[in-house]
C-alpha positions in Angstrom: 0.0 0.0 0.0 2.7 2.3 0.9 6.2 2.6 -1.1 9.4 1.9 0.4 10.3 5.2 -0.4 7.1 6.4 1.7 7.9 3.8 4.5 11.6 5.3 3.8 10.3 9.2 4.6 8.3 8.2 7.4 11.2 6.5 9.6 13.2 9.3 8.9 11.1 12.2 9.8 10.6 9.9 13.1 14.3 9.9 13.5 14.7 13.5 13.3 11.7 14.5 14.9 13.0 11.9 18.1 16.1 14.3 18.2 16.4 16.0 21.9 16.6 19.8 20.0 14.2 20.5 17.7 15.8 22.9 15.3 19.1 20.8 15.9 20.6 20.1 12.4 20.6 16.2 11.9 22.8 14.7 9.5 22.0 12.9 6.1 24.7 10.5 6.5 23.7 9.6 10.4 20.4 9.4 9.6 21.4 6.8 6.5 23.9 4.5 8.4 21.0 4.5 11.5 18.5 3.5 9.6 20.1 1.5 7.1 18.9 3.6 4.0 21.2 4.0 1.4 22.7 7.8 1.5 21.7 8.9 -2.1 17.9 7.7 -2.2 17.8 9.2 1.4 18.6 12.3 0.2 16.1 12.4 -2.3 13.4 11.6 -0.4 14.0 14.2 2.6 14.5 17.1 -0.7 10.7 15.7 -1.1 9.9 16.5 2.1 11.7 19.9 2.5 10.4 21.3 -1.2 6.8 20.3 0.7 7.9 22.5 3.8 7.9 19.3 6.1 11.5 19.5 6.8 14.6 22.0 6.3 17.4 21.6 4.6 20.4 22.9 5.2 23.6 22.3 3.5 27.3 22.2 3.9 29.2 20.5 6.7 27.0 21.1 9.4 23.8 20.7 7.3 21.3 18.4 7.9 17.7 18.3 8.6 14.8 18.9 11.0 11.1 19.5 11.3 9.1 22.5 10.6 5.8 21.4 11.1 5.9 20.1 15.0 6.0 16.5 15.8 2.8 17.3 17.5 0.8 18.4 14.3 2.3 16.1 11.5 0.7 13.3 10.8 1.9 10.3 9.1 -0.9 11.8 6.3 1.2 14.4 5.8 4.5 12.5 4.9 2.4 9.9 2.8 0.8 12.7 0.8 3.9 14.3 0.5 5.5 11.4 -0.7 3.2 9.0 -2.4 0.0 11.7 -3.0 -3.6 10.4 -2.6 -3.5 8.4 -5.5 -4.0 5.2 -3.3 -7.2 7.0 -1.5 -8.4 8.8 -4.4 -8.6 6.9 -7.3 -10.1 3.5 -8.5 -7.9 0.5 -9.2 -10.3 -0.7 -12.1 -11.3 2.5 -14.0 -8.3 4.7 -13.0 -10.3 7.8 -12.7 -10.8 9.7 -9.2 -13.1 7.9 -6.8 -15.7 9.5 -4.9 -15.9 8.5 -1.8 -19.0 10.1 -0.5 -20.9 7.9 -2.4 -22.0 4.8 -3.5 -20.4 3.6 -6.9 -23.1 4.0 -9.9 -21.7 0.6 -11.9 -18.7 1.3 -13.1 -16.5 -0.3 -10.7 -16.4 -3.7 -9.1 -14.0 -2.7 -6.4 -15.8 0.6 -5.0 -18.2 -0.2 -2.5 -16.4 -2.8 -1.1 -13.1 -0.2 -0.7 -15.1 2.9 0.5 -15.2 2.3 3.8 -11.6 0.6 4.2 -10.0 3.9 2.6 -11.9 5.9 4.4 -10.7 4.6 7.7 -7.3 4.2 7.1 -7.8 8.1 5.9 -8.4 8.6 9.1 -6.5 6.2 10.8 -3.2 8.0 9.0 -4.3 11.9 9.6 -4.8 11.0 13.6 -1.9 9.4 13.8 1.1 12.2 14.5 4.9 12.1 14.9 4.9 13.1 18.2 2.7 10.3 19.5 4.5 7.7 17.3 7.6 8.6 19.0 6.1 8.5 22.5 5.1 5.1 21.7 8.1 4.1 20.8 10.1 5.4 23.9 7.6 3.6 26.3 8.5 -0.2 24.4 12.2 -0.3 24.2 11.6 -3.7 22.3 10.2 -1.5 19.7 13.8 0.4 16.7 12.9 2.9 14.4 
C-alpha cells in the first residue's frame, strides 16, 4: 500500500523529529547509516519533504535536517501525501479515474463499494496518527527500533 520510499520518509522524519533539539541540524549520513537507507535515495526523499515545507534543509558540513511542522501536528498523512499523493485514497484500481468516496459507486467499478469504507478509515487512521505520539510510543516499548 505504501512505497518503500514512503515507508523510507516516514522512519526518517521519526528519527529527526525523536532528536532531543528541535531545530538541531541532523545529519543525512547519520540518519542513513541509522536506519540502514542507502545515503543517495535518502537524500532524495528528505528534498521531497523539505520542497513540501515538512523539513529544512540545510547544507554544507554542518547541514542536515529537521522539522518545521511540530511533531505534535504532522501526521503520518502528511509525509504519505507528500510522498506518495492520494492516489492510493483517491482513485479506482479498475477504471483509474478519481473515486468519490462520499458515495456509493453507480456501476462502473467492481471494487468501490467494497473499498469505501476501508480507505476511508485508514484516511483517518493516517491523519490521527502524529509524529509526536508515534515517538512517544516508541520510547515507552524499548523492544520496539525505528
Amino acid at each position: 500500500m505504501l512505497s518503500a520510499t514512503c515507508k523510507y520518509g516516514i522512519r526518517a522524519v521519526i528519527f529527526i523529529a525523536s532528536k532531543p533539539e528541535a531545530r538541531a541540524n541532523t545529519g543525512l549520513k547519520e540518519i542513513a547509516e541509522k536506519l540502514s537507507i542507502p545515503q543517495p535515495y535518502l537524500a532524495k526523499i528528505l528534498q521531497v519533504l523539505a520542497k513540501r515545507k515538512i523539513l529544512h534543509s540545510t547544507k554544507g558540513p554542518h547541514g542536515g535536517f529537521y522539522l518545521l511542522i511540530p511533531a505534535e501536528k504532522l501526521t503520518l498523512m502528511d509525509i504519505i501525501d507528500a510522498i506518495d499523493g492520494r492516489n492510493f485514497f483517491d482513485s479506482c484500481y479498475i477504471t483509474g479515474e478519481r473515486c468519490n468516496l462520499d458515495r456509493p459507486d453507480d456501476g462502473r467499478c467492481v471494487l468501490h463499494n467494497d473499498l469505501r469504507a476501508e480507505k476511508i478509515h485508514l484516511e483517518k487512521f493516517f491523519s490521527s496518527k502524529t509524529i509526536s505520539q508515534l515517538i512517544s510510543q516508541i520510547r515507552s516499548d524499548p523492544g520496539v527500533k525505528i
